[in-house]
KETI-567633 format. One line per field, with one value per atom (N, C-alpha, C): residue number from 0; x, y, z; atom name. Coordinates in Angstrom, 3 decimals. Each point is the difference from the previous one (the first is absolute). Example, Ala and Ser with C-alpha at 12.3 -4.5 7.8 and 13.67 -1.06 7.14 Angstrom:
BEGIN
pos	(0:0:0:1:1:1)
u	(13.190:-0.890:0.900:-0.350:0.820:-0.770)
v	(-5.690:1.190:1.200:1.050:1.190:1.090)
w	(7.800:0.000:0.000:-0.720:0.060:0.730)
site	(N:CA:C:N:CA:C)
This chain:
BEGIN
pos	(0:0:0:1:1:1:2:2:2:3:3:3:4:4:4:5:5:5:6:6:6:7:7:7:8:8:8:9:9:9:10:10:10:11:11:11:12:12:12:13:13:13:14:14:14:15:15:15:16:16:16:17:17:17:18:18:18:19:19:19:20:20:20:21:21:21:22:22:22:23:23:23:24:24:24:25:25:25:26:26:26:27:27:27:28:28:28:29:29:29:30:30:30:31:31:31:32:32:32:33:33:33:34:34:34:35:35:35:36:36:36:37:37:37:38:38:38:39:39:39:40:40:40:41:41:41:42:42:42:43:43:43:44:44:44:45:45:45:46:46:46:47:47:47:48:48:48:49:49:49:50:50:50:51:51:51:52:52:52:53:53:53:54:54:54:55:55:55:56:56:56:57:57:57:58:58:58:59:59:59:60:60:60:61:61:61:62:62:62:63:63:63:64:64:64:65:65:65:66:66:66:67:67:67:68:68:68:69:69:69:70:70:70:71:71:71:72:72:72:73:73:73:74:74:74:75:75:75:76:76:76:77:77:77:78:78:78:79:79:79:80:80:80:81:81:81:82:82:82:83:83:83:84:84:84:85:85:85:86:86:86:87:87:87:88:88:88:89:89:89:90:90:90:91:91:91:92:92:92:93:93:93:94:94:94:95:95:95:96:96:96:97:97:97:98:98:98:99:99:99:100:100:100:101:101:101:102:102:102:103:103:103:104:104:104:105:105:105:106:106:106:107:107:107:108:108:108:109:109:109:110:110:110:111:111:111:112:112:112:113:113:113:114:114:114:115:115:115:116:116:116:117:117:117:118:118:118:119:119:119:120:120:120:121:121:121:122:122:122:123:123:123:124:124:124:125:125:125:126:126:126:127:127:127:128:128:128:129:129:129:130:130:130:131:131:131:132:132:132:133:133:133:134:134:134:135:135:135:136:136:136:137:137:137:138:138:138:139:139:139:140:140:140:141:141:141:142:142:142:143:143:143:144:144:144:145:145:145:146:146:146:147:147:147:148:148:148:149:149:149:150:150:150:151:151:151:152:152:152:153:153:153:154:154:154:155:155:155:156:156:156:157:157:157:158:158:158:159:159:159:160:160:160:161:161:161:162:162:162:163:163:163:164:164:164:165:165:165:166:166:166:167:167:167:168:168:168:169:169:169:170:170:170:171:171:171:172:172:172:173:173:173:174:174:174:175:175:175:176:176:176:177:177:177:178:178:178:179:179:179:180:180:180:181:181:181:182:182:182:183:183:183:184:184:184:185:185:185:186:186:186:187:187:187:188:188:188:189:189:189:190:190:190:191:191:191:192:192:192:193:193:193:194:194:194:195:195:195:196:196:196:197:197:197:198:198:198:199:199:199:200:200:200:201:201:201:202:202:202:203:203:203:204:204:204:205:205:205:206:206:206:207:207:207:208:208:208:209:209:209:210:210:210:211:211:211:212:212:212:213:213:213:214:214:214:215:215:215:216:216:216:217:217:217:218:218:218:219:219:219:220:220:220:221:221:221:222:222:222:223:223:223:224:224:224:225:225:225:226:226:226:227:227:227:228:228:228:229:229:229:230:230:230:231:231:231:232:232:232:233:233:233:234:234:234)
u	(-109.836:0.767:-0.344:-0.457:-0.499:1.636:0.343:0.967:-0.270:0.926:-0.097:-0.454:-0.399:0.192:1.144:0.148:1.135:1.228:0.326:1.146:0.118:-0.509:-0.329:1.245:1.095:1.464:0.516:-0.094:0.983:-1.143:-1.233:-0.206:-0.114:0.247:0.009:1.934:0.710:0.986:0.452:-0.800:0.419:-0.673:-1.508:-0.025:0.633:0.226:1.459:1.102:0.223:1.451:-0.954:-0.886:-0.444:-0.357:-0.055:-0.270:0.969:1.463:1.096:-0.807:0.316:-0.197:-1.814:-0.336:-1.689:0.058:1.321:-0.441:1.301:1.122:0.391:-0.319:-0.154:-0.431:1.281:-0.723:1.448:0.179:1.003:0.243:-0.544:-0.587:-0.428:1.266:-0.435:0.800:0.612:-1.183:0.727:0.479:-0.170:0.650:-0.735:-1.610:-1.053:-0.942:-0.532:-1.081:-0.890:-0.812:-0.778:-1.385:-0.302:-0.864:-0.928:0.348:-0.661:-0.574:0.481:-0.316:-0.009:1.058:0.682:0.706:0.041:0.558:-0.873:0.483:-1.012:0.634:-0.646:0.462:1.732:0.118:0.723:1.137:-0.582:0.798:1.822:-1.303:0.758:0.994:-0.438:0.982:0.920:0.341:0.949:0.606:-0.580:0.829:0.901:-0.668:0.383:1.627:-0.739:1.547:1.221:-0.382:0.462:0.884:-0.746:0.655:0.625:0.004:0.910:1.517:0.019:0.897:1.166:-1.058:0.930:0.783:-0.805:0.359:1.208:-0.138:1.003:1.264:-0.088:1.037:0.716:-0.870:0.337:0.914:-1.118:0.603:-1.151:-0.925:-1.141:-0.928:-1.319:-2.040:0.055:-1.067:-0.944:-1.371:-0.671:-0.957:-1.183:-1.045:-1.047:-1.159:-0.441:-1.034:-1.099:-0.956:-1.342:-1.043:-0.477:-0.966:-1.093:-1.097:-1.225:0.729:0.090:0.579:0.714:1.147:0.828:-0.625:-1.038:-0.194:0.607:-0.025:1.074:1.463:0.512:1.148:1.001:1.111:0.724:0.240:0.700:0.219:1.098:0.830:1.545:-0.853:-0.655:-0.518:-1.086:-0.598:-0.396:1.243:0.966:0.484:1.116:0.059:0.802:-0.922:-1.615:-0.595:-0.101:0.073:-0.231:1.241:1.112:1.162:-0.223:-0.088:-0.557:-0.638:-1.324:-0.758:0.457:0.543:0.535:1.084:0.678:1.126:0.996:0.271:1.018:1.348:-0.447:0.709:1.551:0.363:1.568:0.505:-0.680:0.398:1.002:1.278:1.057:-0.565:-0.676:-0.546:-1.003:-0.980:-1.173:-0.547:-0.437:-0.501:-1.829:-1.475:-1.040:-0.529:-0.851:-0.336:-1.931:-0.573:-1.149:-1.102:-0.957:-0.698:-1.126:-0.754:-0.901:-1.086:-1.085:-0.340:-0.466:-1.239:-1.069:0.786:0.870:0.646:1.013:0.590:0.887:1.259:0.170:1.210:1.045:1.487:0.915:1.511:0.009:1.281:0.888:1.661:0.643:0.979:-0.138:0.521:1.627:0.836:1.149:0.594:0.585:0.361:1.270:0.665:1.719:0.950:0.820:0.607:-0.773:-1.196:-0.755:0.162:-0.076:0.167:1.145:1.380:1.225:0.087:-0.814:-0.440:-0.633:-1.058:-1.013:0.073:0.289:0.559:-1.737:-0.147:-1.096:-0.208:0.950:0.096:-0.356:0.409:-0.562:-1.331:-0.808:-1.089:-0.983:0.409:-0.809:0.086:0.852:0.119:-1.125:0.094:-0.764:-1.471:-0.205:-1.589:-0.162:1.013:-1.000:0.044:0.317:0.694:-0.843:-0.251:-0.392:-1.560:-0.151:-0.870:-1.394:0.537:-1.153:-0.614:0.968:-0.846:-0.919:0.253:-1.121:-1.037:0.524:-1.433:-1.078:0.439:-0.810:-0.778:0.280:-0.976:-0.784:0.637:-0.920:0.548:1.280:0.399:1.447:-0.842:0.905:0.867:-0.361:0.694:0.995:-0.561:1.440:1.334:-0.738:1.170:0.854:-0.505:0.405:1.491:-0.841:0.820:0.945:0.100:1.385:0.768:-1.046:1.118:0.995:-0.977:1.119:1.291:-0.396:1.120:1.006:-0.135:0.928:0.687:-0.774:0.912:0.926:-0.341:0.510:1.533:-0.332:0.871:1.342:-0.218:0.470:0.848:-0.844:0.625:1.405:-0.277:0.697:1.199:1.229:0.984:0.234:-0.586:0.112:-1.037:0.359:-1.291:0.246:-0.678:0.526:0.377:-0.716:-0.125:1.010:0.679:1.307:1.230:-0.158:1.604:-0.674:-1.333:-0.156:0.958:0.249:1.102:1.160:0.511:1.168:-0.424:-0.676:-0.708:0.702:-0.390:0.483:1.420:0.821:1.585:-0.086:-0.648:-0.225:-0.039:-0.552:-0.652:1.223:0.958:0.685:1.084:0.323:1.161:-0.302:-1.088:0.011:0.455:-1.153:0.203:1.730:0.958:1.414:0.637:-0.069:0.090:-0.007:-1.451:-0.706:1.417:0.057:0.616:1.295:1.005:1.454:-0.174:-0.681:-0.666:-0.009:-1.208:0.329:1.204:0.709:1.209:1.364:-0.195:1.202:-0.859:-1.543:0.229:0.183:-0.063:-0.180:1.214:0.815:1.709:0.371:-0.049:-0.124:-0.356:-1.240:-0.511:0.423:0.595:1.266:0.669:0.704:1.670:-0.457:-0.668:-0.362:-0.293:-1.005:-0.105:1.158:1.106:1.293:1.231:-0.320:0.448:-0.810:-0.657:-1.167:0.352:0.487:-0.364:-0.435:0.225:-0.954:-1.092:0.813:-0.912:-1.375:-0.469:-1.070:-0.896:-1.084:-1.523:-0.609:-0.972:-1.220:-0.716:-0.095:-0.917:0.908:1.051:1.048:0.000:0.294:-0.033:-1.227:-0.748:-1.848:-0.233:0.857:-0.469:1.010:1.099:0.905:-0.633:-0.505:-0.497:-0.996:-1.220:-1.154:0.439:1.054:0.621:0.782:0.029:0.541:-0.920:-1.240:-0.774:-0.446:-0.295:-0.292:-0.837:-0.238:-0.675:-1.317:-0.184:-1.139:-0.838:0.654:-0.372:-0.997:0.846:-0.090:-1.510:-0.249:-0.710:-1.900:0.541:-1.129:-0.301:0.607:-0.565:-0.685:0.609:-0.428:-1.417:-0.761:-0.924:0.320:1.138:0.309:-0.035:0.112:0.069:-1.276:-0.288:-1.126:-1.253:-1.415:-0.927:-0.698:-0.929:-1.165:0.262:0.040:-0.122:-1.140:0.301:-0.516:-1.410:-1.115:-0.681:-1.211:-0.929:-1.003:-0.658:-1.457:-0.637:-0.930:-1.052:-1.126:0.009:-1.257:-0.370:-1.395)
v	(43.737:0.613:-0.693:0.981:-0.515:-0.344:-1.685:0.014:0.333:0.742:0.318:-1.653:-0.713:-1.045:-0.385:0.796:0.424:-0.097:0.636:-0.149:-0.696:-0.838:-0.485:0.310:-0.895:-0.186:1.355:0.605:1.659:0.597:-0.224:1.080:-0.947:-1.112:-0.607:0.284:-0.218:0.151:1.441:1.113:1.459:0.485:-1.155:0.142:-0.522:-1.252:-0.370:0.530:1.004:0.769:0.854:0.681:0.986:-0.156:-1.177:-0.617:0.197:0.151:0.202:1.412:0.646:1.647:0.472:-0.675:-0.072:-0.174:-1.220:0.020:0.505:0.160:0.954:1.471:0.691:1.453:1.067:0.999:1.013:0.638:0.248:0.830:1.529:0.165:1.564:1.041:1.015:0.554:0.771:1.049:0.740:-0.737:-1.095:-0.972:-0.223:0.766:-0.166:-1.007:-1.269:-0.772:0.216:0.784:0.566:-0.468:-1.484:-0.814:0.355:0.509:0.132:1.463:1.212:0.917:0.792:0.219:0.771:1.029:0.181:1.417:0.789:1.561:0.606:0.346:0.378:0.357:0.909:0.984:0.832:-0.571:-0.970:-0.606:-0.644:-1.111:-1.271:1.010:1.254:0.637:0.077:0.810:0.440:-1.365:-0.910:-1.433:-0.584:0.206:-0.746:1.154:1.010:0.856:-0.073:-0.269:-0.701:-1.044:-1.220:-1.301:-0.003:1.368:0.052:0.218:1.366:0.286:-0.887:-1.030:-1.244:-0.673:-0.711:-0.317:0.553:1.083:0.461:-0.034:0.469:-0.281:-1.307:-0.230:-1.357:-1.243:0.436:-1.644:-0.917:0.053:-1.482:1.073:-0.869:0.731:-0.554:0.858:-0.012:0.060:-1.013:-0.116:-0.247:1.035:-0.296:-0.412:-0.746:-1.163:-0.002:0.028:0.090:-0.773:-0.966:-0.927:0.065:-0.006:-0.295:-0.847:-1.242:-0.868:-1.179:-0.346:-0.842:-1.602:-0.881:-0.746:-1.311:-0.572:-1.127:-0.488:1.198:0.084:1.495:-0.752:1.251:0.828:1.632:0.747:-0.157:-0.857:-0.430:-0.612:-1.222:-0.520:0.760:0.915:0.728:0.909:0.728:0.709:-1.128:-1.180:-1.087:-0.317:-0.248:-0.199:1.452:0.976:1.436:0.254:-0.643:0.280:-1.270:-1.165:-0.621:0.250:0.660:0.395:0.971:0.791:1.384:0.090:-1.192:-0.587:0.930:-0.255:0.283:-0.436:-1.260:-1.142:-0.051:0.475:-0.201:1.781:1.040:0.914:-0.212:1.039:-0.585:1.079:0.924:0.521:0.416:0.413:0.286:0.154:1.147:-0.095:0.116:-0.732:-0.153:0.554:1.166:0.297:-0.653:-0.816:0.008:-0.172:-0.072:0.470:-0.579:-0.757:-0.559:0.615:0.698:1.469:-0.788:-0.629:-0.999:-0.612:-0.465:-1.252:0.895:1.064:1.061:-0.376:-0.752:-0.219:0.597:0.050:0.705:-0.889:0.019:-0.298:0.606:0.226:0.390:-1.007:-0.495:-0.881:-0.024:-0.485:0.714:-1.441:0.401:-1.485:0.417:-0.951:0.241:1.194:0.618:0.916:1.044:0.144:0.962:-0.386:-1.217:-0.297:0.143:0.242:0.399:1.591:1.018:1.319:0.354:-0.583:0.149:-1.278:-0.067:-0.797:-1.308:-0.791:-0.161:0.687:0.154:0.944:1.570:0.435:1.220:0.105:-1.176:-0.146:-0.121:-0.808:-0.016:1.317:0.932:1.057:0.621:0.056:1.497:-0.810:-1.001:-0.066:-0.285:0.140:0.129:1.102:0.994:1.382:1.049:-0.360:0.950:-0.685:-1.187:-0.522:-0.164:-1.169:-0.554:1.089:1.053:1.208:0.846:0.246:0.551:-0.670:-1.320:-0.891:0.146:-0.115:-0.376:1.262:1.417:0.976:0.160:-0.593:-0.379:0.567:0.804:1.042:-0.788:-1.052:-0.494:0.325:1.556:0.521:0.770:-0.051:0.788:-0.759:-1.643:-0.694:-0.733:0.131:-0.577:1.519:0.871:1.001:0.269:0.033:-0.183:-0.958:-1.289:-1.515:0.329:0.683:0.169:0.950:1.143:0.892:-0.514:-0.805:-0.934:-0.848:-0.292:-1.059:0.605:0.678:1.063:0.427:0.555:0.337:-1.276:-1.250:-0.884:-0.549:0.467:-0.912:1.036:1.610:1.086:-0.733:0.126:-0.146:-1.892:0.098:-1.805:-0.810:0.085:-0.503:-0.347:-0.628:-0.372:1.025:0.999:0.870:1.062:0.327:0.672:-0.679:-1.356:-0.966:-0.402:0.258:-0.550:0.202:0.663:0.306:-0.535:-0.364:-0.833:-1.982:-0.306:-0.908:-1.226:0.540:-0.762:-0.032:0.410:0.257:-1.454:0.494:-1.063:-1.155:-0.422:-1.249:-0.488:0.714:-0.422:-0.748:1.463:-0.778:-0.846:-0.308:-1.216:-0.925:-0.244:-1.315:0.305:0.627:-0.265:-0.262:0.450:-0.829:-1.300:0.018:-1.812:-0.490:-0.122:-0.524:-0.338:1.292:-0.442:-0.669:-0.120:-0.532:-1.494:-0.290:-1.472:-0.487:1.033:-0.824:-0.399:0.561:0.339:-1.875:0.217:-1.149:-1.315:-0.202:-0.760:-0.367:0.552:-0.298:-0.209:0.268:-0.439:-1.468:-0.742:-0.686:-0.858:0.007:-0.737:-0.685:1.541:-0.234:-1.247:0.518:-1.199:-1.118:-0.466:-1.471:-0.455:0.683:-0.586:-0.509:0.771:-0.078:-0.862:-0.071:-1.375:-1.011:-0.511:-1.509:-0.652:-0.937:-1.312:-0.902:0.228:-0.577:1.068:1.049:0.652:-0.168:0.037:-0.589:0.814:-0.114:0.389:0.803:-0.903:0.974:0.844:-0.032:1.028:1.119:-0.068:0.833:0.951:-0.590:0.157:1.260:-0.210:0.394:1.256:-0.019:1.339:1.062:-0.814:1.151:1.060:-1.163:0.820:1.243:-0.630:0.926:1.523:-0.598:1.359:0.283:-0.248:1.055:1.046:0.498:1.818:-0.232:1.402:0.272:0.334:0.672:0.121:-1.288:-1.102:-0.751:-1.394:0.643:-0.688:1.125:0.813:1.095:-0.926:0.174:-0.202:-1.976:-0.639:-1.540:0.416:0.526:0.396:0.658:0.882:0.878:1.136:0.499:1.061:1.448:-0.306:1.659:0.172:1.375:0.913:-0.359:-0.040:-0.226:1.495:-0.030:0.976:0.278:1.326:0.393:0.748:0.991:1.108:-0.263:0.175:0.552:-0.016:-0.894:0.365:0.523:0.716:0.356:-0.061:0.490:0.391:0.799:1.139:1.339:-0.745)
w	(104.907:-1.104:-1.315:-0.851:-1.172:-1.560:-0.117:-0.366:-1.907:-0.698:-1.310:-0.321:-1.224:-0.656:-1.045:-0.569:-0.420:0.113:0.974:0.917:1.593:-0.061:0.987:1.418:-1.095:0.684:0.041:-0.590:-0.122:1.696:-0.177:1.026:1.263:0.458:1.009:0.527:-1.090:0.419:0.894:-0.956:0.431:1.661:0.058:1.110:1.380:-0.343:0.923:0.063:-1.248:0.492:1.183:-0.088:0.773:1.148:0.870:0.754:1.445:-0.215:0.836:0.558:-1.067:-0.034:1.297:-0.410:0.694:1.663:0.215:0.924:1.270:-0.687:0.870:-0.009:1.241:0.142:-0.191:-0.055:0.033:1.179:0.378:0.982:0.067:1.178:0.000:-0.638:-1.132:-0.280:0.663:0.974:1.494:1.363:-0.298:1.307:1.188:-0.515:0.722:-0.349:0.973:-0.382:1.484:-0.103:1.153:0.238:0.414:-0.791:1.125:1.487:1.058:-0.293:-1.037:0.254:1.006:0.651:0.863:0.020:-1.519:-0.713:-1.083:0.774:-1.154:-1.277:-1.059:-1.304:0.085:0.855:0.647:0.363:1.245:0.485:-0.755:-0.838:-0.571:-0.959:-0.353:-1.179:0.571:1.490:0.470:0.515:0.193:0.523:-1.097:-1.371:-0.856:-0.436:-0.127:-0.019:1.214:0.443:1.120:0.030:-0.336:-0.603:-1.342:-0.956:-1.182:0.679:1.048:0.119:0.740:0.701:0.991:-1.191:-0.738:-1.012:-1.080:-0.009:-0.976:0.860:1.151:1.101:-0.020:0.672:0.147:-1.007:-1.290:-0.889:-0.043:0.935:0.284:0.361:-0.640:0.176:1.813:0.364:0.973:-0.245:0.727:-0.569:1.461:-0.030:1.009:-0.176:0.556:-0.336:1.386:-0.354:0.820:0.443:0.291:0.182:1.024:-0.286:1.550:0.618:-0.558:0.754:-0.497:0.446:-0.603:0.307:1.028:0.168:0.317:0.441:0.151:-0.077:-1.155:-0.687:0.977:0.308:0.286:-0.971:0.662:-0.975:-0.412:-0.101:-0.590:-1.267:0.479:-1.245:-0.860:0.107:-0.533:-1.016:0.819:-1.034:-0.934:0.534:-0.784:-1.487:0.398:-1.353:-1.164:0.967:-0.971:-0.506:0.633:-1.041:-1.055:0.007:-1.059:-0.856:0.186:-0.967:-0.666:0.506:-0.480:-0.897:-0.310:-0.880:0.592:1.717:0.156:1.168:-0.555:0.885:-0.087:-1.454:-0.578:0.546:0.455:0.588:0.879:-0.115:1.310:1.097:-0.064:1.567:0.079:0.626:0.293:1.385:0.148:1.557:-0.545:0.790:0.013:1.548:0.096:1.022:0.021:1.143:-0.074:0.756:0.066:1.300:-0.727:1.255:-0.019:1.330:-0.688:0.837:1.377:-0.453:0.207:1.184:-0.097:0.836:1.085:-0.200:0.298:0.243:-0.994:-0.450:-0.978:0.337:-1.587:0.494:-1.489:-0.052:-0.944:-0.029:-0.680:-0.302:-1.063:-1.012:-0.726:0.239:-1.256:-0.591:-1.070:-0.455:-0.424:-0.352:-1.189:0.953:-0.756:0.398:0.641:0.287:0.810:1.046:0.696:1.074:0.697:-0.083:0.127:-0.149:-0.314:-0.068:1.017:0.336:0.708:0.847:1.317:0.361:1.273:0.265:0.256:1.674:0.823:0.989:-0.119:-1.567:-0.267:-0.354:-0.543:-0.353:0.973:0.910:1.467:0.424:-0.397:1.182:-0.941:-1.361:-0.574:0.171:0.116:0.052:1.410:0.979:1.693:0.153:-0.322:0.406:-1.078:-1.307:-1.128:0.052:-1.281:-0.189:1.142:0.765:1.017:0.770:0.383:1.008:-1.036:-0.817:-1.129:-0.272:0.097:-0.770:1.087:1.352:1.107:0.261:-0.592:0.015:-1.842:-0.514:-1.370:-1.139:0.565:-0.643:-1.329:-1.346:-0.577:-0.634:-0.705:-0.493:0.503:1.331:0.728:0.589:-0.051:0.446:-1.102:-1.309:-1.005:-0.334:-0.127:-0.452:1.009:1.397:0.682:0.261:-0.665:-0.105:-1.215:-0.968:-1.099:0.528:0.061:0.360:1.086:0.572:1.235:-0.627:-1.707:-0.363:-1.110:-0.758:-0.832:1.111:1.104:0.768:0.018:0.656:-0.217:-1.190:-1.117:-0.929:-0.499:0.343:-0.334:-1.842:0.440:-0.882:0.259:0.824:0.119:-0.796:-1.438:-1.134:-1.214:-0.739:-1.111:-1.038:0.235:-1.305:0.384:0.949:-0.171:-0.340:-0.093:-0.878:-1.201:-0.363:-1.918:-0.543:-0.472:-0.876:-0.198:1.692:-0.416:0.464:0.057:0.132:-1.129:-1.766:-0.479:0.133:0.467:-0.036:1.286:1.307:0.812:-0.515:-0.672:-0.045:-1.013:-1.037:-1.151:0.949:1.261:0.830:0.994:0.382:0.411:-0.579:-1.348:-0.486:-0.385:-0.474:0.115:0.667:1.933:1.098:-0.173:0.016:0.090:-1.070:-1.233:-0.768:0.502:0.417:0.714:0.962:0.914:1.557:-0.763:-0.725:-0.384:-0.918:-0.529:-1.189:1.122:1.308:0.875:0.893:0.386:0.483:-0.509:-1.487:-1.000:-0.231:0.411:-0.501:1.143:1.697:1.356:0.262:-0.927:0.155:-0.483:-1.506:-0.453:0.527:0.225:0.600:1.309:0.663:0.749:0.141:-1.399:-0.141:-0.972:-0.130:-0.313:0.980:1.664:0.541:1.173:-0.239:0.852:0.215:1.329:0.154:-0.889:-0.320:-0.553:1.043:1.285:0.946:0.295:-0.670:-0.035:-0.281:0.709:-0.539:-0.739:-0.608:-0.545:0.568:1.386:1.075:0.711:0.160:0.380:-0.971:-1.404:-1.078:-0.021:0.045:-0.055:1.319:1.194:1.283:-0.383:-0.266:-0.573:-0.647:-0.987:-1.207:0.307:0.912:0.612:1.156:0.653:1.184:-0.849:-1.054:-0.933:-0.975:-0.158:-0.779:0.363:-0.887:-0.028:1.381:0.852:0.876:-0.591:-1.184:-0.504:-0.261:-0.886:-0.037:1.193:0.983:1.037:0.874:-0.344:0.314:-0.425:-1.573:-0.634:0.129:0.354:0.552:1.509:1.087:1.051:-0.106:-1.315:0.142:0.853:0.419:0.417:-0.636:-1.088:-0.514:-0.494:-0.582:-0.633:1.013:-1.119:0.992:0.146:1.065:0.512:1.038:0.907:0.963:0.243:1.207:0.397:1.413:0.220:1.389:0.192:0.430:0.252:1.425:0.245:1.498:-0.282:1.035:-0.224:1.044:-0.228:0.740:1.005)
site	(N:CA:C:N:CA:C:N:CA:C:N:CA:C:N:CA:C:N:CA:C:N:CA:C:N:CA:C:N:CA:C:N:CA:C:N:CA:C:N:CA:C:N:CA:C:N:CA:C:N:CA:C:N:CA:C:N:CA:C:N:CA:C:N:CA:C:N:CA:C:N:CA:C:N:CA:C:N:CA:C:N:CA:C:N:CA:C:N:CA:C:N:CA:C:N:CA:C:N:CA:C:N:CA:C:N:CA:C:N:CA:C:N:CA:C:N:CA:C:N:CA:C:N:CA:C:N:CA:C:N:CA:C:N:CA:C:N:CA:C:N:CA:C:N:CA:C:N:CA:C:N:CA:C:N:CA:C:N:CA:C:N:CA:C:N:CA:C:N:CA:C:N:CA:C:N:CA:C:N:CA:C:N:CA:C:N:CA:C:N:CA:C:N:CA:C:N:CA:C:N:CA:C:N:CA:C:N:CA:C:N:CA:C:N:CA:C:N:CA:C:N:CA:C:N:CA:C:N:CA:C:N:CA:C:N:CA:C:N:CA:C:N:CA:C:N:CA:C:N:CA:C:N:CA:C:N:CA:C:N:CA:C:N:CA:C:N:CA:C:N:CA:C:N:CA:C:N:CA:C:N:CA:C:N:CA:C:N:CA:C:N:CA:C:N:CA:C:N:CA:C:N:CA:C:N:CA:C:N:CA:C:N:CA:C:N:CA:C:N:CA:C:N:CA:C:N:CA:C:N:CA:C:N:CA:C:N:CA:C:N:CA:C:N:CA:C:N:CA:C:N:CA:C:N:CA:C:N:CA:C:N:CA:C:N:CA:C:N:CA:C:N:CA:C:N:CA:C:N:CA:C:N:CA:C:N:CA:C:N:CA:C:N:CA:C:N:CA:C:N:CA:C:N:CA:C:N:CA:C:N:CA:C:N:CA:C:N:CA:C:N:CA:C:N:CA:C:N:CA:C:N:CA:C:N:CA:C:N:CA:C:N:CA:C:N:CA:C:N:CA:C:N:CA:C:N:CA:C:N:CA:C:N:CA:C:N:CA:C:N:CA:C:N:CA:C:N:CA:C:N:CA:C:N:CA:C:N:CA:C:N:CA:C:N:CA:C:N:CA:C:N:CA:C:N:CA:C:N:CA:C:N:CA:C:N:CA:C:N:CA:C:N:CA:C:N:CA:C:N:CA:C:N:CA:C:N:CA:C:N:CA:C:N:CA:C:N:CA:C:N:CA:C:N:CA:C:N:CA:C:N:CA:C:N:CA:C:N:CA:C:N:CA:C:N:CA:C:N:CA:C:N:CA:C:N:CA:C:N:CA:C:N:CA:C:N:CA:C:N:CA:C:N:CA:C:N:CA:C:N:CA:C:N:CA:C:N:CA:C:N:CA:C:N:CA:C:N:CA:C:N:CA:C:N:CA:C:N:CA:C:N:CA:C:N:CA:C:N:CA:C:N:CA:C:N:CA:C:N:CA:C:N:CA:C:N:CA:C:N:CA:C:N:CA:C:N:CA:C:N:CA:C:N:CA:C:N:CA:C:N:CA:C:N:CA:C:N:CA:C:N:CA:C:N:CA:C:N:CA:C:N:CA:C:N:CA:C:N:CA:C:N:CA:C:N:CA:C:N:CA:C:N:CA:C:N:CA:C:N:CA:C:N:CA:C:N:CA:C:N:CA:C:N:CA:C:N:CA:C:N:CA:C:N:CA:C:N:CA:C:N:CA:C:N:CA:C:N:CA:C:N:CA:C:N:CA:C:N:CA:C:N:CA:C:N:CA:C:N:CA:C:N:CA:C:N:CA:C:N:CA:C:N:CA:C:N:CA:C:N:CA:C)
């Protein structure tokens, strides 16, 4: 790169802003990355219309992804780095369908609230039952397009995009819950260390409090909640 003289600093700087931008990718706009070429021109249209309509349903993209071969790397970690790259890590759902032709492998992916939609028992079922028997006669587009419609089926009125609307109302009354929930235990907690022994320890106090924190709280030290689900086989 040939730098101005001039401006030396102005255009070194503008290229480090540009730099973020360079090297994350974008997400396929039709929700197709068909890198194995396994779909025809035809095809991918009707797939991708396809994956609008899940989508609009739904609340959360679907997204199918293609590879000769995934190599060394499972296909969890595969669709774990393509949601990275894809800047779409802070997404609360997403299901990733993908197939690695070469190797004859697929997996169906879901993350966030997709996974509670689409449940990973339902995911095993639509790719032993839909997916894998198609693949094994070659026929991808036929098993992609009745994985979808199995899941479409599934997700029916059980989805994000039939409660949008009242969603933010959700979320206002929560957090007003949350608020009485803690002002009620906050004045509980009081009243109590007014009425406390003196002979009470620290580590007694200490062992109370934890035995009464939130269950959520206690959720997210455990690593129990959110996370990745869903299914892999091979044909």
């Amino acid at each position: 790169m040939k730098i101005n003289r001039k401006y030396p600093l102005l255009v070194l700087l503008a290229w480090l802003l540009m730099l973020p931008t360079l090297a994350l990718a974008a997400a396929p706009a039709d929700g197709i990355d068909d890198e194995a070429g396994l779909f025809t021109p035809a095809q991918r249209d009707s797939l991708s219309s396809t994956l609008a309509e899940i989508e609009r349903d739904a609340g959360f993209p679907v997204f199918i992804v293609t590879l000769k071969q995934a190599g060394n790397n499972s296909l969890q970690e595969w669709a774990e780095r393509l949601r990275r790259d894809w800047g779409l890590a802070d997404r609360p759902a997403l299901i990733m369908i993908l197939i690695a032709a070469n190797e004859r492998r697929a997996r169906i992916d879901t993350y966030g609230a997709a996974r509670h939609i689409v449940s990973d028992d339902q995911a095993d079922r639509i790719l032993q039952t839909q997916l894998l028997p198609a693949f094994a006669d070659k026929d991808y587009y036929g098993g992609i397009s009745d994985g979808l419609s199995a899941m479409a089926g599934i997700i029916g009125n059980d989805s994000l995009g039939g409660y949008s609307a009242v969603i933010p109302f959700l979320i206002l009354a929560g957090f007003a819950l949350f608020y009485v929930v803690q002002r009620r235990r906050h004045r509980r907690r009081r009243a109590e260390r007014i009425a406390r022994p003196a002979t009470m320890t620290a580590a007694d106090s200490e062992q109370r409090e934890n035995a009464e924190a939130d269950p959520r709280e206690r959720e997210e030290r455990d690593g129990s909640g959110g996370g990745s689900g869903g299914a892999s086989g091979s044909w």
